[in-house]
C-alpha positions in Angstrom: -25.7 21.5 1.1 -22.8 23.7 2.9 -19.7 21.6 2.8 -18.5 23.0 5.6 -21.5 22.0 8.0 -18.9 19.1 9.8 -21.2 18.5 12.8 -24.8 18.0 10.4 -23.5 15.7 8.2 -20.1 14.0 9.5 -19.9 10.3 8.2 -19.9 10.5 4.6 -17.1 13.0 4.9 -14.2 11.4 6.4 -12.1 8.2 4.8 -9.9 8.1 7.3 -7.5 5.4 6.4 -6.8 6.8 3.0 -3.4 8.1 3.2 -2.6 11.7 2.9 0.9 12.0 1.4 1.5 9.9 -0.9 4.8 9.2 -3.2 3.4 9.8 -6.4 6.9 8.6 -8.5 6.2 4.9 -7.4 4.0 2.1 -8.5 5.3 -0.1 -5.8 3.0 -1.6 -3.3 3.4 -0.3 0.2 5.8 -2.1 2.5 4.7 -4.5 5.0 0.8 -4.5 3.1 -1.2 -7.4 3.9 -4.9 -8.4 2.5 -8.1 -7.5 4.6 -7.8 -10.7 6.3 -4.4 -10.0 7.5 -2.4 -12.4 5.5 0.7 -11.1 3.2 -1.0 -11.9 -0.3 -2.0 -9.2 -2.5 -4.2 -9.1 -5.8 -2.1 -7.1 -8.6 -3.0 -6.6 -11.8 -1.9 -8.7 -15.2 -1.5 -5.9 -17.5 0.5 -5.4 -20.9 3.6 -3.6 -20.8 4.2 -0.9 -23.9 7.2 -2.5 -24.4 5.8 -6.5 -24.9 3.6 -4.3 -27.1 5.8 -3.1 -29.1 7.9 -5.7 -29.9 5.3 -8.1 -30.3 4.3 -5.2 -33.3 6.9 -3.4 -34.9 10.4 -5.8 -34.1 10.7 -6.3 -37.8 10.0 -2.4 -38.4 13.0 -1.9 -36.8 14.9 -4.2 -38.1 14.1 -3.3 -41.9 14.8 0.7 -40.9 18.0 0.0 -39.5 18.7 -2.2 -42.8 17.4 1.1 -45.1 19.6 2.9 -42.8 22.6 0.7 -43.8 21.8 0.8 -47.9 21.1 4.2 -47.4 24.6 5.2 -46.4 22.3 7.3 -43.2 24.6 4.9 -40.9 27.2 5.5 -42.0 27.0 9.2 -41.5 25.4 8.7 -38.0 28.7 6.4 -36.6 31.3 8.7 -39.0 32.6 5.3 -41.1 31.3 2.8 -43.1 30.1 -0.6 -42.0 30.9 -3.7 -43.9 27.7 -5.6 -42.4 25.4 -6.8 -45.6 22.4 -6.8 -43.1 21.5 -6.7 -39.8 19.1 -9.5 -38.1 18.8 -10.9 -34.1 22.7 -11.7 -34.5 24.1 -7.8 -34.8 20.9 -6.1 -32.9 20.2 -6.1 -29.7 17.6 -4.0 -28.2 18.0 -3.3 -24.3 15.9 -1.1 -23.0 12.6 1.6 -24.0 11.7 5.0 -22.9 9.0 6.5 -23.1 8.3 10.3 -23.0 5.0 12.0 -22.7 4.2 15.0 -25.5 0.4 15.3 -24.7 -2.3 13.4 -23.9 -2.3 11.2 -26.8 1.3 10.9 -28.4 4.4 10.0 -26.7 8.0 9.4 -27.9 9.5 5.9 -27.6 13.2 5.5 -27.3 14.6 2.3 -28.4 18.1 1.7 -27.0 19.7 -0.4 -29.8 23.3 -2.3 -29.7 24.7 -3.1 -33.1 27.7 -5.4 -34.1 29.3 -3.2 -36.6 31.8 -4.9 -38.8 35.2 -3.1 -39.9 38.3 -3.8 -41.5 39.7 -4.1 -37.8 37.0 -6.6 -36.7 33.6 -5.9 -34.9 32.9 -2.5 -33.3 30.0 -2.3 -30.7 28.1 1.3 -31.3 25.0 2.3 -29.5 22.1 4.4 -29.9 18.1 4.9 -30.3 15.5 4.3 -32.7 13.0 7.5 -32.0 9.4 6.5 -32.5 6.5 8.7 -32.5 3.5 6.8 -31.1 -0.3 8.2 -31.1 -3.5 7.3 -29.6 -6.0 8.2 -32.2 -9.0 6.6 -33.6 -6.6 3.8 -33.8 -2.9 3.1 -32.2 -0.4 4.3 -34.8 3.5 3.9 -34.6 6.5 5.4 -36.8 9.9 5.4 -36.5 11.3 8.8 -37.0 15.1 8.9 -36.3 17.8 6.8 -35.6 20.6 8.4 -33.5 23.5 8.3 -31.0 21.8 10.5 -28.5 18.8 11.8 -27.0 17.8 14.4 -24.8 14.7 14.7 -23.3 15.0 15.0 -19.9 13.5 18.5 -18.4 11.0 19.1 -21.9 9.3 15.7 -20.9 7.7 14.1 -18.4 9.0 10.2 -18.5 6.4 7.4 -18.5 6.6 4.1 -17.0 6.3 0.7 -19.5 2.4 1.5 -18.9 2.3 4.8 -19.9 1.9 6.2 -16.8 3.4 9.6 -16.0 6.5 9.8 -13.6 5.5 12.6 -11.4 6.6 14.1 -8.5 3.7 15.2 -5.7 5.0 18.7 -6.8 4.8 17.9 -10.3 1.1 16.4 -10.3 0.4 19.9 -8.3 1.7 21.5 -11.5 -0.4 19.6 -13.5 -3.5 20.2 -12.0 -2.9 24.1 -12.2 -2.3 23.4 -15.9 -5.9 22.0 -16.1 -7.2 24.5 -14.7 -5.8 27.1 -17.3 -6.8 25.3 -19.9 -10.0 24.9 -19.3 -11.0 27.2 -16.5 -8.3 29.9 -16.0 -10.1 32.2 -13.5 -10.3 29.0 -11.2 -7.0 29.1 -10.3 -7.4 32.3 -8.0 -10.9 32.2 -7.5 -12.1 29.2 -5.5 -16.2 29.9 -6.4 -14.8 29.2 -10.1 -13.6 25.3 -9.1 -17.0 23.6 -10.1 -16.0 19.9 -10.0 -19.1 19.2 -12.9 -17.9 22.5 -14.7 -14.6 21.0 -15.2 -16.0 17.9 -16.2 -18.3 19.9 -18.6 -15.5 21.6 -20.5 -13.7 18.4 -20.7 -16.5 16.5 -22.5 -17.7 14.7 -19.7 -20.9 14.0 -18.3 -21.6 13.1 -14.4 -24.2 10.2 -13.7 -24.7 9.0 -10.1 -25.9 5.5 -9.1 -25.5 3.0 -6.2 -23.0 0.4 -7.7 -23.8 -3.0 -7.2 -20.5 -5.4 -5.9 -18.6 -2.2 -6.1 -15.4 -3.7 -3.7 -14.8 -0.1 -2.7 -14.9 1.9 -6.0 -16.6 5.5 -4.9 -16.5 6.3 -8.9 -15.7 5.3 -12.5 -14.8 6.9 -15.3 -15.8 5.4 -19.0 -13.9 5.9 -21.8 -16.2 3.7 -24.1 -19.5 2.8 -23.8 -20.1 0.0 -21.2 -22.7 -2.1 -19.1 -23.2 -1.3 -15.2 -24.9 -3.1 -12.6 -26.9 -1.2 -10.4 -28.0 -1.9 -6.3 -28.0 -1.1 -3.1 -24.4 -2.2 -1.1 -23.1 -0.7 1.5 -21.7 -1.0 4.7 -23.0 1.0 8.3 -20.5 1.6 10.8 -21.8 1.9 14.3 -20.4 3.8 17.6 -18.7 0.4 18.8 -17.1 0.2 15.1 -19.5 -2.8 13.8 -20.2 -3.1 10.5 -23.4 -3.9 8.8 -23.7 -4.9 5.2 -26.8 -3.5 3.4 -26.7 -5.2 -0.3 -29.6 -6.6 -2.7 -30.0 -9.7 -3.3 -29.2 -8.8 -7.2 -28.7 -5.9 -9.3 -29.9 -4.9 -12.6 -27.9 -3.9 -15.9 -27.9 0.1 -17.0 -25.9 1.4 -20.1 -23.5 3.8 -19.3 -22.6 6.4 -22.7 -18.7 7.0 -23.0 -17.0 9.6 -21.2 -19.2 9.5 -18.6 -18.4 9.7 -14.7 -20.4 7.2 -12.6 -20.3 8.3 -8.8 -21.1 5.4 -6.6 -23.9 6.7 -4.3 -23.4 4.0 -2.2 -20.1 5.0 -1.0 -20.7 8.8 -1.5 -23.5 11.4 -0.9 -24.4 13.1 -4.5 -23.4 16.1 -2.4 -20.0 15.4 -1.9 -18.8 14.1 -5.0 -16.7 17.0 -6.3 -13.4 15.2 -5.3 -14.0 12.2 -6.8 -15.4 13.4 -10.2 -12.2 15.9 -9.7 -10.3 12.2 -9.3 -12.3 11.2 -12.3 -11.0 14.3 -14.3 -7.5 13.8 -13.8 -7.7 10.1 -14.8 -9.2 11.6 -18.3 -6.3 14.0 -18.3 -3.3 12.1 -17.6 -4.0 8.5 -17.9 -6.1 8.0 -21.0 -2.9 6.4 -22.6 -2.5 3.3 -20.1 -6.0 2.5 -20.6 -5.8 3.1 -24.3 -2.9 0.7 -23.7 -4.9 -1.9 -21.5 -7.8 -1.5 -24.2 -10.1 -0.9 -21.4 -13.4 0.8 -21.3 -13.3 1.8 -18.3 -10.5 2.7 -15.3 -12.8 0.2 -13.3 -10.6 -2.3 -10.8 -13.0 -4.7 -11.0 -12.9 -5.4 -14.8 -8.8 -5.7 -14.5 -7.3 -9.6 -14.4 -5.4 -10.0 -11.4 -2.9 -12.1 -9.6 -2.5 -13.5 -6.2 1.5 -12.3 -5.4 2.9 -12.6 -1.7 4.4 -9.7 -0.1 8.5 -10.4 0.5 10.3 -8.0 1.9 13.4 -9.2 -0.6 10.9 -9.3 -3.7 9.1 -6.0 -5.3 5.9 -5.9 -6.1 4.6 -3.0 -8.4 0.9 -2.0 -9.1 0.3 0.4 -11.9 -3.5 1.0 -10.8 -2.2 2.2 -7.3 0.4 4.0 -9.3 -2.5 5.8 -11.4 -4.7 6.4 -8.4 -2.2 8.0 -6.2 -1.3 10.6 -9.2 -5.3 10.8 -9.4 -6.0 11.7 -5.5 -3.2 13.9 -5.1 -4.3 15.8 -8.2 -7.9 16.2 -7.1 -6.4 17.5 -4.5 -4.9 20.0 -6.7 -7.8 21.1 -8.4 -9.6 21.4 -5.6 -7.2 23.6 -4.0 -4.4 24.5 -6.0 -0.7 24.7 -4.7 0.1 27.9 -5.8 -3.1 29.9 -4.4 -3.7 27.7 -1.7 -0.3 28.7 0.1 -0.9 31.9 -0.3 -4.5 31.3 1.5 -2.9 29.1 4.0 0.0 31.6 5.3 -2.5 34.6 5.3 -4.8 33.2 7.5 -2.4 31.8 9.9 -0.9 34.7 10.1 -4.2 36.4 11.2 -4.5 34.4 13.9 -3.7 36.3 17.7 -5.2 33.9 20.3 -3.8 30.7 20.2 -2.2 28.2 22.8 -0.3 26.2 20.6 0.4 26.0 16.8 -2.0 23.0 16.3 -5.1 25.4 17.2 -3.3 28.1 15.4 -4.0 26.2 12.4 -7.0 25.0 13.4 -7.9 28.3 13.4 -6.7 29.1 9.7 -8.3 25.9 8.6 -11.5 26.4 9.9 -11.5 30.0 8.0 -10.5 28.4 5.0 -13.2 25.9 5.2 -15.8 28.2 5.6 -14.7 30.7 3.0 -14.1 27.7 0.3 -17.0 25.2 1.3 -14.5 22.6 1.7 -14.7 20.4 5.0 -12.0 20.7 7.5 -10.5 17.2 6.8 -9.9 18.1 2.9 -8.6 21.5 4.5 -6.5 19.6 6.9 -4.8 17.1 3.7 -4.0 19.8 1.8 -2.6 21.4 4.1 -0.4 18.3 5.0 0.3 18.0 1.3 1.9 21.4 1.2 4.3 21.4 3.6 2.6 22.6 6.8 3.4 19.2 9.1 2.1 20.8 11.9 -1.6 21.2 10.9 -1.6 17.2 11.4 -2.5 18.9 15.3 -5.7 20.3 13.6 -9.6 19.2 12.6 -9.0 15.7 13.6 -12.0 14.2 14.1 -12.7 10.7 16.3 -15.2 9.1 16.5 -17.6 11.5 14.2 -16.6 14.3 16.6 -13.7 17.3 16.3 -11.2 16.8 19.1 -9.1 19.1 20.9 -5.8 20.3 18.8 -2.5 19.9 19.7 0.8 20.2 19.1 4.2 18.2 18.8 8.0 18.3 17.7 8.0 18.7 14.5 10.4 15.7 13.9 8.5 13.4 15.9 5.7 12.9 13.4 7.0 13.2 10.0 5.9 9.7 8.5 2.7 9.1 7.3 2.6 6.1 9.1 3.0 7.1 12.6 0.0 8.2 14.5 -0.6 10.3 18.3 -4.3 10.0 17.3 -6.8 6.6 17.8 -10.1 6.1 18.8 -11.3 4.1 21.7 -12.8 1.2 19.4 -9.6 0.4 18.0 -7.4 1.3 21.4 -10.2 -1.5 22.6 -9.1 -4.0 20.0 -5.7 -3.7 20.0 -6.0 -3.9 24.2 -7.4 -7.4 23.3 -4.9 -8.4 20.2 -1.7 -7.2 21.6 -0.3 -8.6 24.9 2.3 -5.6 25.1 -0.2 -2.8 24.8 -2.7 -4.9 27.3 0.7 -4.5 29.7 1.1 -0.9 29.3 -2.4 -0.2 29.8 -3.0 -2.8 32.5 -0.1 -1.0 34.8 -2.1 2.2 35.1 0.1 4.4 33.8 -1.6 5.1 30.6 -5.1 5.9 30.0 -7.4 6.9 26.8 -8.1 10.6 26.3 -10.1 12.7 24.0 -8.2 10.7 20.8 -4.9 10.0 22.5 -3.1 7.2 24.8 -1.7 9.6 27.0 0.1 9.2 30.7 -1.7 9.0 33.7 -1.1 11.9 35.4 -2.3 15.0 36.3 0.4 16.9 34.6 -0.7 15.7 30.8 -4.9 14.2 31.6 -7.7 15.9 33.6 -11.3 14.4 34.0 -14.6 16.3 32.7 -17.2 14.6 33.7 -17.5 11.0 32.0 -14.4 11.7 29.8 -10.5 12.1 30.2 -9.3 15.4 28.2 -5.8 16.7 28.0 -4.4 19.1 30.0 -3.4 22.2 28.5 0.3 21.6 28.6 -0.2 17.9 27.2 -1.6 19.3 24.1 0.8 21.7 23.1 3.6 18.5 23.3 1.8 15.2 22.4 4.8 13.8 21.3 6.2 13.9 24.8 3.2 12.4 26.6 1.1 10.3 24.5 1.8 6.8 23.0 2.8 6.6 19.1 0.6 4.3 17.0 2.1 2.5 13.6 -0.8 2.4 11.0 0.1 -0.4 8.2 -1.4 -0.3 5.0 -4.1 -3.2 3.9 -5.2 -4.1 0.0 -8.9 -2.8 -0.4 -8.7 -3.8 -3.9 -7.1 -3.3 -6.9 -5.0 0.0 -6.8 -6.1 1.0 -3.3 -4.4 0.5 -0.4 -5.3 2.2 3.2 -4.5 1.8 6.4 -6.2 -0.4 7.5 -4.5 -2.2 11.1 -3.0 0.1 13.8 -0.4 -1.1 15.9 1.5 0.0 19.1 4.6 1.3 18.8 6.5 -1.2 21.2 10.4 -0.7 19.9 10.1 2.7 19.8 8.8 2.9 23.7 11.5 0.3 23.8 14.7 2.3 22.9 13.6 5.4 24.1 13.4 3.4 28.0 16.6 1.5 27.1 18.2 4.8 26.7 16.6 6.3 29.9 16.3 3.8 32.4 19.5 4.7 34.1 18.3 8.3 34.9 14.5 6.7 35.9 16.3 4.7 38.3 19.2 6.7 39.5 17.3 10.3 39.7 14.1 8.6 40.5 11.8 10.1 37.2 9.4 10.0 35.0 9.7 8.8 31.7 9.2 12.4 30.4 11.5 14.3 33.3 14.0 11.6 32.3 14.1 12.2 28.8 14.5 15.8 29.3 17.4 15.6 31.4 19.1 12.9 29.5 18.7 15.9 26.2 20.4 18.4 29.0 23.4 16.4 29.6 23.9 14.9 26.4 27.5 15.4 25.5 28.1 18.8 22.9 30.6 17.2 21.1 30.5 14.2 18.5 33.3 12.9 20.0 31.7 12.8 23.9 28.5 12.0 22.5 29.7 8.3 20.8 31.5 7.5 24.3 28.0 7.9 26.2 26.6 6.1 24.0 29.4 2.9 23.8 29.2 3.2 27.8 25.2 2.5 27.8 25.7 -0.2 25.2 28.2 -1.8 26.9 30.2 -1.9 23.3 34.3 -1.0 22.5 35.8 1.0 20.0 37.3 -2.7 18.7 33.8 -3.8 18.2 32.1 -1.2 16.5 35.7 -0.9 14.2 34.4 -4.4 12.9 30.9 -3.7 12.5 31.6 -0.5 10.5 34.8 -2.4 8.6 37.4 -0.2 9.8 40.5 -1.0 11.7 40.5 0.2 15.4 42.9 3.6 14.0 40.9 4.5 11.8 37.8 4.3 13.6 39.4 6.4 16.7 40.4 9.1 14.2 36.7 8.7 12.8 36.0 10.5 16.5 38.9 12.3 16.4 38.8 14.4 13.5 35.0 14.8 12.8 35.2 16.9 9.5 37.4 14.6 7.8 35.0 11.2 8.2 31.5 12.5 8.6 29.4 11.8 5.7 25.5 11.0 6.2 26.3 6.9 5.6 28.7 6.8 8.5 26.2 9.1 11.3 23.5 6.3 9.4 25.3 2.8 10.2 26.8 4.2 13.2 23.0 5.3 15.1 21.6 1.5 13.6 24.6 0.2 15.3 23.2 1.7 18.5 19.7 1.3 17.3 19.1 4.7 18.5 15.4 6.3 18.8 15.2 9.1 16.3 15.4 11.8 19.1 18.7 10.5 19.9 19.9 9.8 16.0 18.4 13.5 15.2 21.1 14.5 18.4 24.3 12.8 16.6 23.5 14.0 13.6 23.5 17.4 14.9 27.0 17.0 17.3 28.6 16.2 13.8 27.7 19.2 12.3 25.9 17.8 9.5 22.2 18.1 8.6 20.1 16.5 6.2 18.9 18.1 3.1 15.1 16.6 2.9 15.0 17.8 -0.5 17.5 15.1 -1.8 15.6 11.8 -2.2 18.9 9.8 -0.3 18.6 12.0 2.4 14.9 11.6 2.5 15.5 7.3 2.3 18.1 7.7 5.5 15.8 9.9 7.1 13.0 7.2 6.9 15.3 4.8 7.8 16.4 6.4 11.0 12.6 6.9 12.0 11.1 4.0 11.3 13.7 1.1 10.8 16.6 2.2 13.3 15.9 -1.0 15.1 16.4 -3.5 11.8 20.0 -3.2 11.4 22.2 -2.1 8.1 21.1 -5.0 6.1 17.3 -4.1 6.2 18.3 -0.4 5.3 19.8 -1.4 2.3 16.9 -3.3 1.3 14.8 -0.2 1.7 17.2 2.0 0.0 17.7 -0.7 -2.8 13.6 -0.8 -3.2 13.9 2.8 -3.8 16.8 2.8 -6.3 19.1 3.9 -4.1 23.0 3.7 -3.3 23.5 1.2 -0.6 25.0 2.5 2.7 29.0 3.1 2.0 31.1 3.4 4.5 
């Protein structure tokens, strides 16, 4: 079947709440996640660390090669005198921390950061350093320690693994690694997309494909063994109909198959035999990259369902990590990448949007290129459209978005007005219907007229930005080339589907963003006598060119003194006036931070400071990126709950 036939075969295409950009360094469980019931309680896995592991093993190893060090005399070369210690036991060793670094797909290095007591004529002397272990995942786990020393350096040669032997890679780096696949087992796929068979792959990589409708499943649309197993077998499903009700189709009971190791089991009930080649590409990385946590985990299989698990409340003040979402992240992003790899993929991406003549906006532009793409590489739009995403074209979130099983009109937007992954222009009617019954705020805005539903969007009332065909509202050509300016902004929250997988699952309104942005421009609506969108324009016009000017306008609307915001920012009231006074010799990204939460400034506004102090954010510096979130999603929560966010992400608190 032609993957590209959208309009012939639309349903089993499309999971729309799975996220597209993902962080693929983090195991932690998205903020704000709730169950499917809506409650904050989450299932995570019980699963052994490598370090429990190895100490519950090899503690005495290491203790006996640090005492044949000492006999030796290796110590004493290593620290450049000789000890007087007779042994060493729990009393003179400590051991504080483990690293592990990755050298293929079975071995790893292990780095044991040891403390010893060293006795000397002078008293004790405290010397650090590492016991080096070699680790292997062969027929059976084997362990040596190969070095003791005062340093090691392995940063840039190896990829660093979490406790559970889980690479630390970057959504860059797991695009690397899926090219690598590739040339190891199917170089020519790299340039030529008829080469990237997902069952080829799996082929050459010793794996064989079997497709059956999993019985219970809880979501899983495939499973990779790595031993021999049992598998229960039945139809369950769920059909979704145009009102968005659900209907569960399930057997009574299933029945037991065996399922030979390294096989791939797709779950027909979740996906058509026809459109498996992303997961068994999902499958393939997980064989690749992750063969050591389950090795770990003495699993047979990367199955959810089999894993122990452990009710846990979401806290805002308390992290909670998931190594299976970890895993499963670095798995779809990498499917991605065999399915379209980085490299050639850009290349395919720029040509054919630079083909493109006719265009209103640059949503259909790419649109355009994406459709092109599609057809050339069999690949439906909305994998076109991800990848897309994933590579750094922001604006192709305009393009092949499809509501309600059909392909809405593109459009366009300010580029910074949509950079999370959370924030939304786009809903369909049955869930603008449900949250019109859930939310009272929403039922407000929609009640006064002034917004109505169109083609995808909430979008104002007015003939400028909606126009009627028919039965249907569309929008007008102008409306689509700035959605950002006219339609409402939707906040999409993950849920727990199970184990490892969290989507987005509840959309809400975006009330405090509406809120600031009319807190900001209520003067003008009321003085001028304008729109919300007139207003906001004007208020961009007249907003003061200098950081100094700009502060002022903003204390003025706050009703706020230069003695107040001296306190909150924990300078004296001199030093805060020269802050304004003499830009250059104060502005640093931590002070343009606290000083926009302090107005709680919508990120149009924040993005204006930013750019009266002469200062711009490098989005390539992980800080940068934190602050950037901060000021986009959380300008309203105050310093305190940026710090938490920044301290979740191992971060520097704000200084200033």
């Amino acid at each position: 079947m032609d993957e590209t036939n959208n309009d012939l075969y639309p349903v089993q295409l499309k999971d729309p709440e799975v996220p597209i950009q993902e962080d693929c360094t983090s195991d932690v469980v998205p903020e704000g996640t709730t169950n499917m019931e809506g409650k904050k309680k989450v299932l995570v896995p019980e699963l052994i660390t490598m370090t429990k592991y190895l100490f519950d093993n090899y503690r005495l190893s290491m203790y006996s090669y640090l005492n044949r060090c000492l006999r030796s005399g290796e110590l004493s070369r290593i620290v450049g005198f000789s000890p007087l210690n007779r042994v060493f036991n729990k009393d003179s060793v400590s051991f504080s921390h483990v690293s592990y670094w990755k050298i293929d797909r079975e071995n790893f290095f292990a780095d044991v950061q040891v403390e010893l007591k060293l006795e000397t004529p002078g008293g004790h002397l405290e010397w650090h350093g590492y016991l080096v272990f070699w680790c292997e995942f062969g027929a059976s786990f084997t362990c040596s320690i190969e070095d003791l020393t005062d340093t090691v350096e392995r940063e840039g040669e190896y990829d660093l693994l979490s406790p559970f032997l889980v690479p630390y890679y970057s959504n860059k780096r797991m695009d690397e690694v899926a090219e690598q696949i590739w040339l190891q087992y199917i170089p020519e796929a790299l340039t030529d997309p008829t080469k990237r068979i997902a069952s080829e792959l799996a082929k050459r990589m010793g794996l064989t494909i079997q497709y059956h409708p999993v019985y219970e499943h809880r979501g899983v649309d495939s499973i990779l063994f790595f031993a021999e197993d049992d598998l229960v077998r039945g139809t369950d499903r769920m059909e979704k109909g145009d009102d968005g009700k659900k209907e569960h189709i399930k057997d009574n009971k299933g029945y037991i198959i065996h399922i030979p190791a390294n096989t791939i089991v797709v779950n027909t009930n979740l996906i058509h035999r026809d459109y498996s080649a992303y997961n068994i590409f999902h499958e393939c990385v997980h064989y690749d990259q992750h063969y050591m946590f389950f090795r770990l985990q003495a699993m047979g299989s990367n199955d959810p369902r089999k894993v122990r698990v452990r009710e846990v409340i979401v806290d805002k003040d308390q992290e909670v990590t998931d190594p299976i979402y970890f895993m499963e992240k670095q798995a779809n992003r990498g499917a991605y990448g065999l399915m379209l790899p980085a490299t050639d993929t850009k290349k395919v991406i720029t040509s054919e949007y630079e083909k493109v003549e006719n265009y209103r906006h640059i949503g259909e532009r790419y649109e355009i290129a994406g459709k092109a793409i599609s057809r050339q590489q069999c690949i439906p739009h909305f994998r076109i459209r991800a990848r897309m995403i994933q590579l750094g074209f922001v604006q192709a979130k305009g393009a092949l978005n499809y509501v309600e099983r059909k392909l809405i009109q593109p459009f366009a937007f300010n580029l910074d007005a949509w950079r999370e992954e959370q924030h939304t222009f786009v809903v369909d009617r049955w869930t603008t219907n449900a949250l019109y019954r859930k939310n009272e705020e929403f039922q407000a805005v929609m009640d006064s007229g002034k917004y109505v539903y169109a083609d995808g969007h909430v979008v104002r009332n007015d003939p400028r930005f909606v126009e009627k065909k028919g039965e249907d509202f569309f929008l007008t050509e102008w409306a689509s080339a700035h959605v950002d300016d006219c339609c409402l902004r939707f906040v999409r929250q993950y849920v727990q589907q199970n184990v490892g997988r969290y989507v987005f699952g509840r959309m809400y309104y975006d009330a405090d963003y509406v809120q600031q942005t009319q807190f900001y421009l209520n003067d003008l609506i009321n003085r001028e006598h304008l729109d919300e969108l007139d207003a906001k324009t004007l208020y961009i016009q007249k907003f003061p060119k200098d950081f100094k000017g700009a502060i002022e306008q903003l204390k003025k609307q706050n009703k706020t003194s230069n003695a107040k915001m001296a306190e909150f920012l924990n300078m004296d009231d001199s030093t805060f006036a020269r802050s304004l006074d003499d830009p250059k010799k104060y502005m640093n990204e931590d002070y343009l931070t606290v000083l926009c939460l302090y107005f709680k400034l919508p990120d149009w506004i924040s993005r204006m400071v930013f750019k009266r102090a002469h200062f711009q954010m490098d989005e390539e510096d992980k800080r940068h990126q934190a602050l950037l979130h901060i000021l986009r999603v959380q300008s309203n929560d105050g310093v305190e709950a940026a710090n938490e966010y920044l301290k979740k992400n191992h971060l520097a608190p704000l200084s200033f």
